[in-house]
C-alpha positions in Angstrom: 63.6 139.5 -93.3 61.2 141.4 -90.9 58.1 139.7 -89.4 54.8 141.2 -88.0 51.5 139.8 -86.7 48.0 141.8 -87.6 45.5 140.7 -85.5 42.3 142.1 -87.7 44.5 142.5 -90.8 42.0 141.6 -93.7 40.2 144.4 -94.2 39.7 148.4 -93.3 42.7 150.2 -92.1 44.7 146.4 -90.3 44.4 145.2 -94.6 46.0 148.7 -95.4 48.7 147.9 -92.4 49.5 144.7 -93.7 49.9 146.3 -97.5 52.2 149.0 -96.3 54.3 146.1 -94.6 54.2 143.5 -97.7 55.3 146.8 -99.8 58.3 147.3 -97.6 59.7 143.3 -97.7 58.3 142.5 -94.1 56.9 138.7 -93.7 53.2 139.6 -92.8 51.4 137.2 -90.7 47.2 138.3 -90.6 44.9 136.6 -88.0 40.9 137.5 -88.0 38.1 135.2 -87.4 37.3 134.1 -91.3 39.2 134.4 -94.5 38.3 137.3 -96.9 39.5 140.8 -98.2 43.7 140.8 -97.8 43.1 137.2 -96.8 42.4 135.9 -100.1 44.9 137.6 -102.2 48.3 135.8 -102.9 51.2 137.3 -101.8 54.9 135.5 -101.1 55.4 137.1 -97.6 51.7 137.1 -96.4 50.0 134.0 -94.7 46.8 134.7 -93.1 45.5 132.7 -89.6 42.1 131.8 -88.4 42.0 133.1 -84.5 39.5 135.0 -82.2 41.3 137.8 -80.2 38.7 137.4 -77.4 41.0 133.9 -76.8 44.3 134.2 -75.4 46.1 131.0 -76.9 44.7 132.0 -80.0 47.3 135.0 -79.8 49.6 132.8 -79.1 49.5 130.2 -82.0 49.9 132.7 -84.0 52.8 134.2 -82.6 53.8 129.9 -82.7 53.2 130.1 -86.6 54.9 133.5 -87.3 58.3 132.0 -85.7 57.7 128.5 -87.6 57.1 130.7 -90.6 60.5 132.9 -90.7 62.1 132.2 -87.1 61.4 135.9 -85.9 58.9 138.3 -84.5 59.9 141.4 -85.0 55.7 143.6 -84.1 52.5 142.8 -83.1 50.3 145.1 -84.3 46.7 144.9 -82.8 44.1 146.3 -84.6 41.0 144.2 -84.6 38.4 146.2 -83.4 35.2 147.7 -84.4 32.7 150.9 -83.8 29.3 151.4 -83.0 26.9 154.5 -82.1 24.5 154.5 -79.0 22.8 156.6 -76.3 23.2 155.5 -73.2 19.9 154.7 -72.4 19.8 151.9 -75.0 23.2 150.4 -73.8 23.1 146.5 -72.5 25.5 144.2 -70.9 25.3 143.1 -74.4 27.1 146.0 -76.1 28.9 146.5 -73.6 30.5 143.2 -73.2 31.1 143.0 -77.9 32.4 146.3 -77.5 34.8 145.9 -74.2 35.8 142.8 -75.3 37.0 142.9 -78.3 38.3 146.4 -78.5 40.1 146.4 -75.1 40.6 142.6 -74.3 41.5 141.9 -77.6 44.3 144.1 -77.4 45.6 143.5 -74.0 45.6 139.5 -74.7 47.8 140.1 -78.0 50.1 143.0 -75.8 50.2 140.1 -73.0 51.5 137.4 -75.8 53.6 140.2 -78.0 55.4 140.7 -74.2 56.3 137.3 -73.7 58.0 136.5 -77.6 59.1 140.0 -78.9 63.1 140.0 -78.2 65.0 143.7 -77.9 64.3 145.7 -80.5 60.7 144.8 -81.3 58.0 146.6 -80.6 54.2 146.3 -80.1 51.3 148.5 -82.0 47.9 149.4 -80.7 45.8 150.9 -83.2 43.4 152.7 -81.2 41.5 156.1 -81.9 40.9 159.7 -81.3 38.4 158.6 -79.7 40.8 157.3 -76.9 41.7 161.0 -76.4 38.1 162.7 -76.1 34.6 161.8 -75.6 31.4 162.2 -78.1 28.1 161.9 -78.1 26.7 158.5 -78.0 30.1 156.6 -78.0 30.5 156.1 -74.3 31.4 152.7 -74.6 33.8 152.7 -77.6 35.6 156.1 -75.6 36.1 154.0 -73.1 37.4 150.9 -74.6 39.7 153.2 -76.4 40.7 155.2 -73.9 41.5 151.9 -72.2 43.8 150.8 -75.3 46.0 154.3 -74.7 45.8 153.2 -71.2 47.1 149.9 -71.7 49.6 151.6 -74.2 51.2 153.5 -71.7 51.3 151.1 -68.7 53.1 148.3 -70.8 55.7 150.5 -72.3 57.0 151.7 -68.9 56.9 147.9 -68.1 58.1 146.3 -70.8 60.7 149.1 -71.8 63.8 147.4 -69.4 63.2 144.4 -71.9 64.2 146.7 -74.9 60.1 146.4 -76.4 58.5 149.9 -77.2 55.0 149.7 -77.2 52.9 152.8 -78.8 49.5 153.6 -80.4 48.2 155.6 -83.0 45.1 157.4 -82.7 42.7 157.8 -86.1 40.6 159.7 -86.6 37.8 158.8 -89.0 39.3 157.0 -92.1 36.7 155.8 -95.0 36.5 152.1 -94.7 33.6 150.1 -95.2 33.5 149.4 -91.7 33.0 152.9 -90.5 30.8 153.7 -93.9 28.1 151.2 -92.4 28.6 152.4 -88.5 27.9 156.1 -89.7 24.6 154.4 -91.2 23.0 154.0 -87.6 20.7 156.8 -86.7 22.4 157.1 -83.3 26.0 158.3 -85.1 26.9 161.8 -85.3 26.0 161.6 -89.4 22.5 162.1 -87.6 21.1 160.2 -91.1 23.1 162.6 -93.3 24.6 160.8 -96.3 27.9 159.7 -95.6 30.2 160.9 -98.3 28.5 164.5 -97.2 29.1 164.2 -93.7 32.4 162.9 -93.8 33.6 166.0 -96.2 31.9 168.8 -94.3 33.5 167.0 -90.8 36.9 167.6 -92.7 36.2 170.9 -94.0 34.6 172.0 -89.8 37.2 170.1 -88.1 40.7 168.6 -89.7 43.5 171.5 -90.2 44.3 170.1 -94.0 40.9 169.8 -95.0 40.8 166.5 -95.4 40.8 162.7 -93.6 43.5 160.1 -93.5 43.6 157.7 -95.4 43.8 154.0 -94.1 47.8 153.9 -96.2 48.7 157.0 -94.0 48.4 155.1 -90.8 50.2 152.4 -92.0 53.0 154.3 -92.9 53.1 155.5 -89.0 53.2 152.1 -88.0 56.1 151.1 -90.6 57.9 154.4 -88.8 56.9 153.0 -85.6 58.3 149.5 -86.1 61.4 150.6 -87.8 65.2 151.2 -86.0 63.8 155.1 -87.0 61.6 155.3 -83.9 63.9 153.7 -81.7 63.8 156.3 -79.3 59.7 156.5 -79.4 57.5 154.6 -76.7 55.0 154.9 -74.9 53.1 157.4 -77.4 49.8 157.5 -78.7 50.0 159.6 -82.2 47.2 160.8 -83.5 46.6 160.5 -87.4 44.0 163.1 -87.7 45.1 165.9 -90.6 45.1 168.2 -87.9 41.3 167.8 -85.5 43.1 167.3 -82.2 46.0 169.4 -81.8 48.1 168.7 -79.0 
């Protein structure tokens, strides 16, 4: 049997990750900083991990537990992470330093450990955004932590590519989870105050080629495709998952 790490895999689109994995017989290991949403559920092949992805051997006690667990890591999927709306006039160190760190260094600690374990064959995940590809209004600083993950992305699969490991990203755009629901709240986002639920259909109906958004079970079946014997020839790639709003 199959084993992957989820860094951020309780809840939003990592829990629906982690469900499209359980639902395929994969062993899912979840880390995150507390113990809710997925977390709580009982599954046989999920185990959940307390860790902070700002901490480097917290990455790797996990990856320590996953082999203990089923003696094999076959993905690391990184996709804790969060978003947030400002101008740049109102941007700190602060903001700067949440956003950075979790969303960029977060990643690159659990592609640094992922690098070190994964044997040929396995593969590493990045779950970035469309907003890796193009800028928006007031969402300088995510852009550029997410352009930073495709970065990272494509640096460490011509690296780690010799060793067998394929490393790629996918790219959503927006998908309904709560987390987004309450970051559209904030005056500063590009719902401008609108009620969600209404911006997020007309967006679809302006922008997306179907019509419509992903949903968070979508992208998970990109990264089952990803992880699978299927992709073997796919790496260095960031996909997007966007029903058609970027084409490329």
């Amino acid at each position: 049997m199959k084993t992957v790490i989820i860094t951020g895999g309780t809840e939003g689109i990592g829990a629906d990750i982690a469900r499209g994995f359980l639902n395929t017989n994969w062993k899912v290991l979840i880390g995150a900083r507390s113990k809710s949403g997925l977390a709580e559920e009982t599954h046989e092949h999920l185990k959940f991990q307390a860790m902070d992805v700002l901490v480097e051997s917290d990455h790797r006690a996990l990856v320590d537990s996953a082999v203990g667990w089923s003696n094999s890591l076959n993905c690391y999927i990184n996709c804790a992470g969060f978003s947030r709306w400002s101008p740049v006039k109102d941007v700190d160190e602060q903001f700067w330093d949440e956003m950075l760190d979790t969303n960029l260094k977060g990643t690159f600690w659990g592609c640094k450990t992922a690098a070190e374990y994964l044997s040929p064959g396995g593969s590493i995940i990045n779950v970035s955004s469309l907003a890796g590809k193009r800028g928006s209004a007031n969402n300088s600083v995510y852009c550029a932590s997410k352009f930073g993950v495709n970065g990272i992305t494509q640096a460490l699969a011509k690296e780690l590519g010799p060793k067998g490991i394929r490393v790629n990203a996918v790219c959503p755009v927006y998908v309904e989870t709560s987390g987004l629901l309450e970051a559209l709240e904030n005056p500063d986002a590009p719902s401008r105050g609108q009620e969600t639920d209404a911006y997020l259909q007309e967006f679809a109906k302006a922008n997306a080629a179907l019509q419509r958004l992903p949903h968070g079970s979508e992208v998970a079946d990109l990264c089952l495709y990803l992880a699978s014997p299927a992709a073997s020839a796919i790496t260095s790639q960031c996909i997007n998952v966007d029903c058609g709003v970027l084409p490329q």
